[in-house]
N, C-alpha and C positions, 0 to 999 in steps of 0.2 A: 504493500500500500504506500509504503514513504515512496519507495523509487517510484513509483506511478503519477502520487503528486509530483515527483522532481521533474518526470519527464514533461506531466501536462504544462508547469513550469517553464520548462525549460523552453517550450514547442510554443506559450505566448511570448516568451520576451524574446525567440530569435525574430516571430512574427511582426512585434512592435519594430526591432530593429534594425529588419532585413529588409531592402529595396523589391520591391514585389516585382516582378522580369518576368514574361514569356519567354526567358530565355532558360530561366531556373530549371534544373531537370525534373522536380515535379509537377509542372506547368501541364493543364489538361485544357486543350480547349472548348470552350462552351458548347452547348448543342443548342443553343437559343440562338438560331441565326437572325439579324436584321438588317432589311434593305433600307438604305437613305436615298431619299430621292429631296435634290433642293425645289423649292416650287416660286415661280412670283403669282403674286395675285392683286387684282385692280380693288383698289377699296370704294367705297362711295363718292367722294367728294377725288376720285380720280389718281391718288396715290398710287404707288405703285410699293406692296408689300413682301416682303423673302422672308421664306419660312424653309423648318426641315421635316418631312414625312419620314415618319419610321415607320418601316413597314414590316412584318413578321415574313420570314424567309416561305414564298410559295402564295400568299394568301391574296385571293381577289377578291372583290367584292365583298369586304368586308365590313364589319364595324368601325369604327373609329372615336378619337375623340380629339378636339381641339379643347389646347390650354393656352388659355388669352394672356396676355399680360396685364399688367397694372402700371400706376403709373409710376411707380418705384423702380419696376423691373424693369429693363430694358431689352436681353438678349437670348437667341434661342439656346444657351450655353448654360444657362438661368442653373446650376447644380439640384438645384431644387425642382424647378420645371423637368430636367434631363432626367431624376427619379423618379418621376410619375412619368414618364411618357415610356421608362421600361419596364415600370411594374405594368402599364397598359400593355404592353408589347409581352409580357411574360404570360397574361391572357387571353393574348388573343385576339388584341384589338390592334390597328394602325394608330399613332398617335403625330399630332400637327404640333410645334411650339414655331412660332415665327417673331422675329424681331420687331420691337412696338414702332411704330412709326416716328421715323426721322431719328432713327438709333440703327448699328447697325448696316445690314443690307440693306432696309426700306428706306423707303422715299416717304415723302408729308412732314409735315410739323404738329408741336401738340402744345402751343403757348400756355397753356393755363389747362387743368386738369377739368376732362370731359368725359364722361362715365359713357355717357350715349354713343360720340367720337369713336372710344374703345370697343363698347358692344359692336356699334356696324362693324368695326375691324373685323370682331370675332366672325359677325353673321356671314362676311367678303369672305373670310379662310375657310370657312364650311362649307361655302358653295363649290370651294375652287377644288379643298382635295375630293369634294363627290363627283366632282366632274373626271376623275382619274381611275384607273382600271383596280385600282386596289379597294378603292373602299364606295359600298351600297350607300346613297344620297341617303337611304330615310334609316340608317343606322347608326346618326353621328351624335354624337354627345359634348357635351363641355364638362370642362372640370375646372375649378377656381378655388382658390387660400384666401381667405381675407379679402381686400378691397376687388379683389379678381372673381371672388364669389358674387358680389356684386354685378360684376361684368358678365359671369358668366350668368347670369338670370336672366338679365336684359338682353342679352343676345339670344336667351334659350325662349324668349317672349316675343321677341321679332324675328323666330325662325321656327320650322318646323322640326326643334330637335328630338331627340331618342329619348335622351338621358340628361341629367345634370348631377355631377357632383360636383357637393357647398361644403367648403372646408372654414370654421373657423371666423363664420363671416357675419356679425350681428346684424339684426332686424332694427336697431335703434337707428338714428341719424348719424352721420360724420360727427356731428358738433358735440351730440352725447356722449360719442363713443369717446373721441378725443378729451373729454371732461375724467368722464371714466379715467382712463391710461395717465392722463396727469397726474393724479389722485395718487393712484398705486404708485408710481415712479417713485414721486418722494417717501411713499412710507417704505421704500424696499432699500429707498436710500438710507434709511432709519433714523428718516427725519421728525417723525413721529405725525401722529394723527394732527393736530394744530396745524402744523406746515402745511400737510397733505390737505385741507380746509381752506388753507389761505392761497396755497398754489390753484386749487381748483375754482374759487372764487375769480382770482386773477385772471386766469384764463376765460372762464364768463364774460370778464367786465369787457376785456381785450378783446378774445378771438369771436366774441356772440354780439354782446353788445354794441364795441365800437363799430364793429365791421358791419353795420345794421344801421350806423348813424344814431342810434341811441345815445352815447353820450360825446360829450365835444374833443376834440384832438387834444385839448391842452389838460383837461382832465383823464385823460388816457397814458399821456406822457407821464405826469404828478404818478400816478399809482405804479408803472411800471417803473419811475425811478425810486420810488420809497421801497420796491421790492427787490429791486437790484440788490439791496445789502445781505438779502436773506442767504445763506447756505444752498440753499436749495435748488435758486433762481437759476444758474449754469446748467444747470440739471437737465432741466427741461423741455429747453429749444424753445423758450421763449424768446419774440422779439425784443429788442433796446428800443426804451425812449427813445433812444439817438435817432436808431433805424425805422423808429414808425413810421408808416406813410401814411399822408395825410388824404390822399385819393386810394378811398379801399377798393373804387374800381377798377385796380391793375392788380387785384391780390387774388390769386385762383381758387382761395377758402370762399370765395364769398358764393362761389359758382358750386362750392361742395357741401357746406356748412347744413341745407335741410334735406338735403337728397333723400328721399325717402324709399328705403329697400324693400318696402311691407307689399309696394304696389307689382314691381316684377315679382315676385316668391307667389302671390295673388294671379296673377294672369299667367303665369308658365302652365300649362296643360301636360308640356311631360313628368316624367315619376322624377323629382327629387329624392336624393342620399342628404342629409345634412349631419354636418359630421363638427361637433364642436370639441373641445380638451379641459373639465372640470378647472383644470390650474390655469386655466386661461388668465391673466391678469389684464388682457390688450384691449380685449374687448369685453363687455359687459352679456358675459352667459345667461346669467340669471334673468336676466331683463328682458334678454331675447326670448328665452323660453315661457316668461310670462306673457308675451304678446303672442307669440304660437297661438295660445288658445285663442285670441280675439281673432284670429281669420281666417278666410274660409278661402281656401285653395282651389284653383280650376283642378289640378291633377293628384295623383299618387304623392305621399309623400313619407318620406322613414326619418326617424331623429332619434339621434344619439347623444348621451355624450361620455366620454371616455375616462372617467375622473383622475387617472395617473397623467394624462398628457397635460400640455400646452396650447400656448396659439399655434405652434407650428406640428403639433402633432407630435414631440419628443416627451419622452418620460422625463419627469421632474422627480427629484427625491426634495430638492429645495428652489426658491425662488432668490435671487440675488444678482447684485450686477459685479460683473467678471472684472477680473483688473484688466490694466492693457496688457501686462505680461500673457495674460494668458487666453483672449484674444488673437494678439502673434502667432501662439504654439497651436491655436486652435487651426483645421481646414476647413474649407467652406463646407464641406459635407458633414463637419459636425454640427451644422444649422436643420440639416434636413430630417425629415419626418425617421420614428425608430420606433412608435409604439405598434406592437403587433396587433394591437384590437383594432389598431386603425386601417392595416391594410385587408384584414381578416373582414372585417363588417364590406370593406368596399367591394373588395372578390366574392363574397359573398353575392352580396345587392345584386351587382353586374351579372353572375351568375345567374341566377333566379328571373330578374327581368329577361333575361334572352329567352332561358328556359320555358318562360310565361307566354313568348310573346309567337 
């Protein structure tokens, strides 16, 4: 038994500390073969978009699923996007991730953030890989994380899709949610509840308020300089008095601040998956699941939620913010999704809906 743990031992830290090689002589290759094909696609307003189809090795006329971007994301490269379009490809389906407009291979601009902008994108890349030998027009589906969940609804509402999977993506407004995530920020900074009260007030007066023309510029200034002094205030990605604008008509919040998610989730006719993470701190779960009950949905719809994950879908044992050391050390792939309920419920769904259908 000892030599056994030595070896299991011994067989993790050559693993942590050996350069992984297809050169290595235990190197076996996959038998999940996939085809990449690049595609361009015309958006609405004339844009010209580049995306990449994965296609499973033999399959025509298949399922699929397009994963839209946000407005954070930019690239079909996304580590996070490229894990979900191989667990799609590990079942089965062809999967679309394409670069968000005027990033990237695509062509267009995106001044100020436009949810609807985004969905047509989505509903342009649907049309384009149905038009292609690999994948069946009325098999395609979307999938979104957070603000993408959103996109992906509104796209799944202005098209005739399959499927939607909603990852992580609250039913409340931008401006609530954003309230919400302020809030926690500072208490994880352990700044304690007061802080977290006074930061979330701030952000009211600031990002709801001023932006609303409710109260005057020079009183907007007065409050963010009195809370400049707080600990907390760096924290948060609050604007400077210095930096306030005084025309909140050039500020892309003001275009996202009431957005209301409850009306796409409402009009989508296909089955929704909705998949949230109990430790969720980003977005307001609880609040979203209270409003579930108040609507009443065109289609199908399954809700979860997964009480070990996150926003992102990874197990948490704690909540806390990382130093920069270990950030550095950190890869981008230890961002992405790792909870097993989370891919288990989704093959699952997908499963079953084909099975049904």
């Amino acid at each position: 038994m000892v030599i056994f743990k030595h070896l299991v031992f011994l067989g993790l830290l050559l693993t942590a500390i050996s350069a992984l090689s297809e050169d290595s002589p235990w190197f076996v290759p996959g038998s999940l073969e996939v085809d990449k094909h690049d595609i361009e696609f015309e958006a609405e307003d004339g844009a010209v978009l580049s995306g990449t189809l994965r296609v499973p090795h033999g399959l025509t006329n298949g399922p699929a699923v397009v994963i839209p971007q946000q407005t954070q994301t930019h690239y079909r490269d996304n580590p996070l996007y490229l894990q979900t379009a191989e667990v799609f490809n590990a079942i089965g389906f062809s999967s679309f991730v394409y670069d968000r407009r005027g990033k990237g291979e695509s062509g267009g601009d995106m001044p100020q953030t436009d949810y609807f902008l985004l969905a047509r994108d989505a509903v342009a890349a649907k049309q384009a890989i149905g038009e292609t030998e690999f994948v069946n027009d009325q098999q395609i589906g979307y999938w979104g994380i957070s603000q993408s969940g959103w996109i992906s609804m509104e796209a799944a509402a202005k098209s005739n899709a399959a499927f939607v999977v909603v990852v992580a993506s609250p039913l409340t407004t931008p401006g609530e949610q954003m309230k919400f995530y302020t809030r926690n920020l500072v208490l994880i900074h352990g700044h304690g509840k007061e802080a977290a009260d006074q930061a979330a007030a701030l952000w009211h007066a600031i990002m709801d308020e001023y932006m609303r023309g409710e109260i005057e510029h020079d009183v907007a200034r007065q409050l963010l300089s009195d809370a400049e002094e707080e600990a907390w205030f760096s924290q948060v990605g609050m604007v400077t008095a210095e930096n306030l604008p005084e025309d909140v008509s050039k500020s892309g919040w003001i275009n996202e601040i009431d957005y209301d998610p409850t009306n796409a989730w409402e009009r989508v006719d296909a089955p929704i998956l909705f998949l949230h993470g109990g430790k969720d701190w980003i977005v307001p779960v609880a609040e979203t699941m209270t409003i579930l009950e108040t609507l009443e949905p065109a289609g199908e719809r399954e809700v979860h939620v997964i009480d070990s994950a996150d926003h992102t879908m990874i197990i948490r044992d704690e909540i806390r913010i990382l130093t920069d050391e270990e950030v550095e050390e950190m890869s981008v792939r230890d961002f992405n999704p790792d909870s097993e309920i989370y891919f288990m419920l989704m093959g699952r769904w997908l499963g079953q809906l084909w099975q049904d259908s």
